[in-house]
N, C-alpha and C positions, 0 to 999 in steps of 0.2 A: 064110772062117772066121767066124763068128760065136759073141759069147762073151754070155752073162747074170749079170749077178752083184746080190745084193740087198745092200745095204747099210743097214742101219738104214730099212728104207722106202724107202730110193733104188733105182729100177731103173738100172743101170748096161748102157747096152749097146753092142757095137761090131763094127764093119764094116770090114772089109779088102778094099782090092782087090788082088787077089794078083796080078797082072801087075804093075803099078805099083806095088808095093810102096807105096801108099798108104793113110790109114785116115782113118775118118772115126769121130767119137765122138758118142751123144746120151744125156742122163741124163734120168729123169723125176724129178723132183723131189717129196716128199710134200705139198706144196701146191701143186702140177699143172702148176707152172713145167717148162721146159725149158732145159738147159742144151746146146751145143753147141761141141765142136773136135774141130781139125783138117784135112784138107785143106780151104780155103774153097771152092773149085770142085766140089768134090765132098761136099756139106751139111753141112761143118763149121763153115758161119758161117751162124746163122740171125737174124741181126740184119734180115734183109731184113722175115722175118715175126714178127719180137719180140713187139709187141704183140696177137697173134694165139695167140701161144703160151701161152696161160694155161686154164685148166680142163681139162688134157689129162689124157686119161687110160688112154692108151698110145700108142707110137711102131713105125713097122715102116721100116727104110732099104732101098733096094737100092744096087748100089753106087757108085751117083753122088747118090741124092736121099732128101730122109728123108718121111714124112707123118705127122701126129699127127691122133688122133681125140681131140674133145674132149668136154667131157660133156655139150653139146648136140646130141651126135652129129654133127657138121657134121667138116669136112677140113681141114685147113691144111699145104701143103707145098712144101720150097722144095728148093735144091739143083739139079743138071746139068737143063736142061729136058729135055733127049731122056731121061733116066733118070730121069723121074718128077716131078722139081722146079718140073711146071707143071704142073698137074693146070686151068687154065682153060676148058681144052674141055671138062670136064666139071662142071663148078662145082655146076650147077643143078642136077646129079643127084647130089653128094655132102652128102642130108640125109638123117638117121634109118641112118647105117651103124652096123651093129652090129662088123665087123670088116673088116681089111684084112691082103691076104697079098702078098707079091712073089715077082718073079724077079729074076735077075741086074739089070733095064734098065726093068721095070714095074710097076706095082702093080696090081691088083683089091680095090674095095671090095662086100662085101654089105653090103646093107642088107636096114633090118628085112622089109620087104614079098618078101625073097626074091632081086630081081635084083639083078645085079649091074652096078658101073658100071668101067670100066678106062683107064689114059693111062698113059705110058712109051715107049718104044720100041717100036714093032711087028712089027720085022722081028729075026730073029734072026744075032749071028756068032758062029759057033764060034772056043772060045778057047786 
């Protein structure tokens, strides 16, 4: 389930994992802050990358990891590492993204130039 709600400028948005009946929560804030709860183990505690969280200016989760793109275009993303909250092997290649989509366990960013770069789980389990 995925829900969007605006609030006065705040995007509010959230992520269920419906097996585990667990949820994760992230808000963008109108001065580009990110706020985050909920399961910790599953990117409800982004204190890891706090300081990294600022000029963002959109968030996309899947259901273990979140990523924000920020308005230098560059990535920042934390949460479950197999589900996305590591995005290091690909670090170098997440500059100049114009957007980013998930699945269940991964993320893909395009960037401006066209290609695209991807980290998350690789393999698929049916659920």
């Amino acid at each position: 389930m995925e829900l969007t709600l605006h609030l006065s400028k705040t995007s509010l948005q959230m992520w269920s994992q419906s097996r585990r009946q667990k949820k994760t929560f992230a808000a963008l804030k109108k001065d580009g802050t990110v706020i985050t709860w909920g399961d910790k183990s599953q990117g409800g505690d982004s204190s890891s990358v706090k300081d990294e969280l600022k000029d963002v200016v959109s968030i996309t989760c899947t259901n273990g990891a979140c990523a924000a793109i920020k308005k230098d275009r560059t990535v920042t993303t934390w949460g479950d590492k197999l589900m996305g909250g590591d995005s290091s092997s690909v670090k170098d290649e997440l500059k100049d993204v114009d957007s980013i989509t998930r699945t269940y366990q991964a993320f893909a960013a395009l960037k401006k130039d066209g290609t695209v770069s991807h980290w998350g789980r690789t393999t698929s389990n049916s659920n």
